[in-house]
N, C-alpha and C positions, 0 to 999 in steps of 0.2 A: 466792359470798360476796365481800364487796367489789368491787361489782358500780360502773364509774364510766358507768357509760353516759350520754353527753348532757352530761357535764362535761367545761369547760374549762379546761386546768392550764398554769400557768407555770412552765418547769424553768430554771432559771439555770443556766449552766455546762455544759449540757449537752451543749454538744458531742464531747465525750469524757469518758470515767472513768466515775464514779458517776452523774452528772447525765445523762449519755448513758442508764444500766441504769435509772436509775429509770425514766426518762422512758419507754423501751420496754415497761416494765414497767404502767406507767399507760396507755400506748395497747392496751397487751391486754387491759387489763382494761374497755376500751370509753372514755375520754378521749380528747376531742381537745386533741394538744399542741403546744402553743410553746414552741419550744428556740429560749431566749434567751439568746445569748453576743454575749464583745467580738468574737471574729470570726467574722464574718458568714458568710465559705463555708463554715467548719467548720462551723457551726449550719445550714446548709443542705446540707451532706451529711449529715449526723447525722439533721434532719427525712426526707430520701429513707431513707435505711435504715430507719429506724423505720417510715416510712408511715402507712399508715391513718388519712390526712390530717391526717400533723403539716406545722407549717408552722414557720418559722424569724422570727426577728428579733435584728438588732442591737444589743449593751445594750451600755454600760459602766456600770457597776453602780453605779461612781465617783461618776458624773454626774448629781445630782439632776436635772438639765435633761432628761439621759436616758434617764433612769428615768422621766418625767411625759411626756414622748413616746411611748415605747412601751408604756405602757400606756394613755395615750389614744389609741392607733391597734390598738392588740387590743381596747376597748373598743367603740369603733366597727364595727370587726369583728365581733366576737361577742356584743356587749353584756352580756356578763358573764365576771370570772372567778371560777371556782369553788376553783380549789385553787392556793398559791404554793406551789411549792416553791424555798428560799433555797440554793442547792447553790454556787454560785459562791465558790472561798478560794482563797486562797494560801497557801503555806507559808511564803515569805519564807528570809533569810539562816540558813544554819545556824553561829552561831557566838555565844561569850559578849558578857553584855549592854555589854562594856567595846568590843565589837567592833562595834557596832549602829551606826548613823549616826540622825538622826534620819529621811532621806530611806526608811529599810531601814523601819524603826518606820513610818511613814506608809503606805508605800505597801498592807502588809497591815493595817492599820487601815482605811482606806481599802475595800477590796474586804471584809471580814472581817464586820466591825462597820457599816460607813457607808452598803453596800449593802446589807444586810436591812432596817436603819433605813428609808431609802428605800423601797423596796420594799413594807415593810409600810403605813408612809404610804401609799400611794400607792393598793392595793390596799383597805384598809381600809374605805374610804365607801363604796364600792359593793355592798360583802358584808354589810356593816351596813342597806343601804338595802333591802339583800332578804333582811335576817334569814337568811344563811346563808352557809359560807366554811369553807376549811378550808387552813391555814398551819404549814407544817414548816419550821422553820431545820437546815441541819444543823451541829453543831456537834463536837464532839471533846472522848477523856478528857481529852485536854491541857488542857481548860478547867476541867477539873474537878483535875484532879494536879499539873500543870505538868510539862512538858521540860522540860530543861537543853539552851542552845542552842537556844530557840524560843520566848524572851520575847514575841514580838510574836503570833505563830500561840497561844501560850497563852491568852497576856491578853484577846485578840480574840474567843478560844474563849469563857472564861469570860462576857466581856459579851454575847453571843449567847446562851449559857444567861441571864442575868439578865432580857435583852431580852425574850425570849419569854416566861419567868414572868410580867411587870411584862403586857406587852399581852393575853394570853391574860385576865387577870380583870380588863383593862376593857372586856371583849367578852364574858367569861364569861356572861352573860344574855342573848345577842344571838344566838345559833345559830352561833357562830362558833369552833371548837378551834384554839387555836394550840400546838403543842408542837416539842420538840428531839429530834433525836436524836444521840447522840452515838458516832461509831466509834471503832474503835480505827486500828491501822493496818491497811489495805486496800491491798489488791495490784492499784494505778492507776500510770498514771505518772507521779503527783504526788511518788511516791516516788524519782523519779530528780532532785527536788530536794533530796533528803537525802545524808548521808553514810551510808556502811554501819554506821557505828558509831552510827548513831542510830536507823537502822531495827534493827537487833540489841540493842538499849536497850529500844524497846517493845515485840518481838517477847519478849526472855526477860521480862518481866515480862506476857505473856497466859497464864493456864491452862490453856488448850488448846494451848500453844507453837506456834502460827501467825500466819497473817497472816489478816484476812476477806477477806471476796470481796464486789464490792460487791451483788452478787444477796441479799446477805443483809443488804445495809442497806436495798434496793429494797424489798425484803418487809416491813422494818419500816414504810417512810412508806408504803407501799399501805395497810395497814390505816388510820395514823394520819390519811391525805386521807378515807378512805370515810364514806360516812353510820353506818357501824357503831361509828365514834367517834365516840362521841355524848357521853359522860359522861369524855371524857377528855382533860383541858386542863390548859395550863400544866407541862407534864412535861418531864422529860427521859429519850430513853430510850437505854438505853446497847446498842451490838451492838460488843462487847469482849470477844469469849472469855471473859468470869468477872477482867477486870482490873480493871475500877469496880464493886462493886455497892454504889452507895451514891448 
């Protein structure tokens, strides 16, 4: 089941955390992967570990310039992509919005929001042109509840759910699923940009009072890239212990 054989997937961020697990996670299931991160040897350790003829490239996500480079040179490559996945965030400052600079606000706006934007432009025409594609944002409850002490990582969150509803049903006829999903907090070490008292904030408000694991957010976008999601677009799905179900 969810079988990717012969597709070709683009993981953002993946050179470690979730973008790392997804990504190994789609080459077992027969995809060949580009772990596309801002540094470049990381994504090229992270392709050797995975293997199975992943291959690595340079992004900054930031950079619409690019962004339209690298995937005009994996298209050339491959001559097609099959699956994005938008994994690449930041969590940015942890501290009230009286505390933010605007440079704090930009800079995860920038990676958060401005990168999937891109990304999904970018990817777009060509899965359109072959009537087929399959596009995961990942995004967080945070976009959906809001932290305190994480205006920017929230708000970001939020327009990344919005993003993917709005593009998902102007491709909805086109063979092409775009959907979200949204975790909770996950035990990466993205949480060594937090405070303990913020990771202890999200942690007592999951019902299962723990943290995920990302193998359990990998599992969700494996189905959501497969041809078996066929009738399932514009979503958001939440892997939160029972914190969102809404």
């Amino acid at each position: 089941m969810f079988d990717l054989t012969g597709q070709f997937a683009v993981v953002t961020g993946a050179a470690t955390g979730i973008g790392e697990v997804i990504a190994a996670r789609l080459a077992k299931a027969g995809a060949t992967i580009c772990v596309a991160d801002i540094d470049g040897s990381a994504a090229a350790a992270a392709a050797e570990r995975i293997g199975r003829g992943a291959l690595s490239i340079d992004l900054d996500v930031t950079d619409p310039a690019s962004v339209s480079r690298a995937i005009e040179a994996l298209l050339k490559l491959n001559k097609s992509i099959d699956i994005l996945v938008n994994n690449a965030g930041l969590a940015g400052k942890a501290a009230p919005i009286w505390e933010q600079t605007d440079a704090d606000w930009h800079r995860v706006m920038a990676v958060n929001i401005n990168g999937p934007f891109y990304l999904c432009r970018a990817v777009l025409p060509q899965m359109r042109s072959r009537g087929y594609g399959r596009i995961v944002n990942i995004a967080s409850v945070a976009g959906k509840e809001g932290n305190p002490n994480m205006v920017a990582y929230s708000a970001s969150k939020a327009a990344l759910i919005g993003l993917t509803k709005s593009i998902a049903k102007e491709v909805a006829d086109e063979g092409i699923c775009i959907n979200a999903v949204s975790p909770a907090v996950i035990r990466t070490k993205i949480l060594e940009q937090l405070t303990p008292e913020q990771v202890a904030y999200m942690v007592a408000r999951i019902p299962m009072k723990r943290t995920g694991e990302a193998e359990e957010v990998a599992a969700v976008v494996h189905f959501l890239v497969s041809r078996d999601c066929s009738f399932v677009t514009g979503q958001c799905y939440d892997v939160s212990g029972g914190r969102s179900t809404y």
